[in-house]
ChimeraX commands (.cxc) that place a marker at each C-alpha (Angstrom):
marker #1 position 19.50,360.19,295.71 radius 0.5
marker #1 position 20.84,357.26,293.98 radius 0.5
marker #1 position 19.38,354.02,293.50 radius 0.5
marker #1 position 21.52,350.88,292.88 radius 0.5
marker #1 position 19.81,348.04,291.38 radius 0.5
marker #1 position 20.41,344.60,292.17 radius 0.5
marker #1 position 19.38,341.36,290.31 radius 0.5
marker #1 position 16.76,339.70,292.40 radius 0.5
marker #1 position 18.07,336.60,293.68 radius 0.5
marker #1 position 15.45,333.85,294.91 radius 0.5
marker #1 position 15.96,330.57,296.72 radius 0.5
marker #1 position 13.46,327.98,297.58 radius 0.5
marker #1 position 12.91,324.92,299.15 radius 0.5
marker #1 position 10.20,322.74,300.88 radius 0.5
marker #1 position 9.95,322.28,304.30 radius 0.5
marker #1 position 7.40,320.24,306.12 radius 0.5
marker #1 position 5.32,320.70,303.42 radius 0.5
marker #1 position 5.85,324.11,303.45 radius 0.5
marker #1 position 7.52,326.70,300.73 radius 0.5
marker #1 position 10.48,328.32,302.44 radius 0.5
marker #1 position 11.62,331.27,300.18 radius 0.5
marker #1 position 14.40,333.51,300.37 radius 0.5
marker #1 position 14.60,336.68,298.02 radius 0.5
marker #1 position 17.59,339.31,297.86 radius 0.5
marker #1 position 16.56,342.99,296.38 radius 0.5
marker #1 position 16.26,346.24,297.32 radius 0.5
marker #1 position 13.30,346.85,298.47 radius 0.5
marker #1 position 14.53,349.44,301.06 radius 0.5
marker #1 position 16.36,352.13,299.23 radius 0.5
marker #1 position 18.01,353.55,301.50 radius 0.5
marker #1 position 19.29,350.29,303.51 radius 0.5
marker #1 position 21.90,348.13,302.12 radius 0.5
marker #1 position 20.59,345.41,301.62 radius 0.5
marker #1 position 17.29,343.76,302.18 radius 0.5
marker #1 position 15.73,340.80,302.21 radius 0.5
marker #1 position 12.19,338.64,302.08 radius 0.5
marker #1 position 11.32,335.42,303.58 radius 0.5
marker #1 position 8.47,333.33,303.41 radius 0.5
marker #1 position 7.33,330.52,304.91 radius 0.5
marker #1 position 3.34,329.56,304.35 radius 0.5
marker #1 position 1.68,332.58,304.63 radius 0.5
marker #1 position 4.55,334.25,306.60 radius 0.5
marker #1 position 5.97,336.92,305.14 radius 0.5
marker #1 position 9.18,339.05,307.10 radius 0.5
marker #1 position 11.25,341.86,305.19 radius 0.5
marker #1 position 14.18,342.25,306.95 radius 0.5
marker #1 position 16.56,345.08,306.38 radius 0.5
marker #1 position 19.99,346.19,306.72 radius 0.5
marker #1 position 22.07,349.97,306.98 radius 0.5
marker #1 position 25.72,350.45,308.59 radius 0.5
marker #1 position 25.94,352.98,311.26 radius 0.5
marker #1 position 28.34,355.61,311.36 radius 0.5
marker #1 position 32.05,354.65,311.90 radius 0.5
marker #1 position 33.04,354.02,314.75 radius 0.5
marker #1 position 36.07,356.27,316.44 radius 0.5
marker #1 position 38.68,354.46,318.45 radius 0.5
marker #1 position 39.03,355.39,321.71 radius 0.5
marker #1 position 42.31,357.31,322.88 radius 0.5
marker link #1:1,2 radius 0.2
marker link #1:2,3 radius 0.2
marker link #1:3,4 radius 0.2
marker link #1:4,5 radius 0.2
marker link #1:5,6 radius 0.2
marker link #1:6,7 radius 0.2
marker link #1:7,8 radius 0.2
marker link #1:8,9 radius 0.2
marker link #1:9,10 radius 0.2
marker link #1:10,11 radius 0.2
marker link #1:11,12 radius 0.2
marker link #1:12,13 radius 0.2
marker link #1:13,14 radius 0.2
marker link #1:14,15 radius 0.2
marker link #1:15,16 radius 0.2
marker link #1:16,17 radius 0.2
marker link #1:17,18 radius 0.2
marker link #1:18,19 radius 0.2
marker link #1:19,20 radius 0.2
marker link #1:20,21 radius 0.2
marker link #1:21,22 radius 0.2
marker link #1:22,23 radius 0.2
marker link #1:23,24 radius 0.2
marker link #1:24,25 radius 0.2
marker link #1:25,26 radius 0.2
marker link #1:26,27 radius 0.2
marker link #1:27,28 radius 0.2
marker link #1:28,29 radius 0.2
marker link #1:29,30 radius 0.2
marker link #1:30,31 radius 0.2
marker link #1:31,32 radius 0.2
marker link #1:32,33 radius 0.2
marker link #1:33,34 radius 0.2
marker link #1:34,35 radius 0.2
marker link #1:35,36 radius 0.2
marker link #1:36,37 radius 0.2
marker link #1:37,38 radius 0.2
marker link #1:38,39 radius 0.2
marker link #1:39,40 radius 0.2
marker link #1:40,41 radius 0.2
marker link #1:41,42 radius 0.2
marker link #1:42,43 radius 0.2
marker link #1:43,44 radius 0.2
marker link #1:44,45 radius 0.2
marker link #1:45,46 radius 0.2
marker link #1:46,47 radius 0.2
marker link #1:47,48 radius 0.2
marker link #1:48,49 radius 0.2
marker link #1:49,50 radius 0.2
marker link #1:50,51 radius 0.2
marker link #1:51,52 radius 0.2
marker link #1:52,53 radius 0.2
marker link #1:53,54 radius 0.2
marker link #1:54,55 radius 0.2
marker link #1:55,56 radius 0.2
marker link #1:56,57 radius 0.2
marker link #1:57,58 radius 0.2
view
């Protein structure tokens, strides 16, 4: 299994008082990509993996 590693890239900003965060990794291994939001105390890791390709129909 291989393992890429990606620079962690963070973005913030204040809304309604609120931290609003946005952090790019890879957290999931085997997805390709992932990602973390916060808002508050709300925390969501969302992540993504391609399916297989798609045949075209005859």
């Amino acid at each position: 299994m291989s393992i890429y590693f990606v620079d962690t890239k963070k973005y913030t900003h204040t809304l309604e008082g609120k931290t609003f965060t946005v952090e790019l990794n890879n957290w999931a291994q085997q997805a390709s990509g992932s990602v973390l939001v916060r808002l508050g105390d709300t925390l969501v890791l969302s992540n993504a993996k391609p399916g297989p390709l798609m045949k075209p129909y005859s």
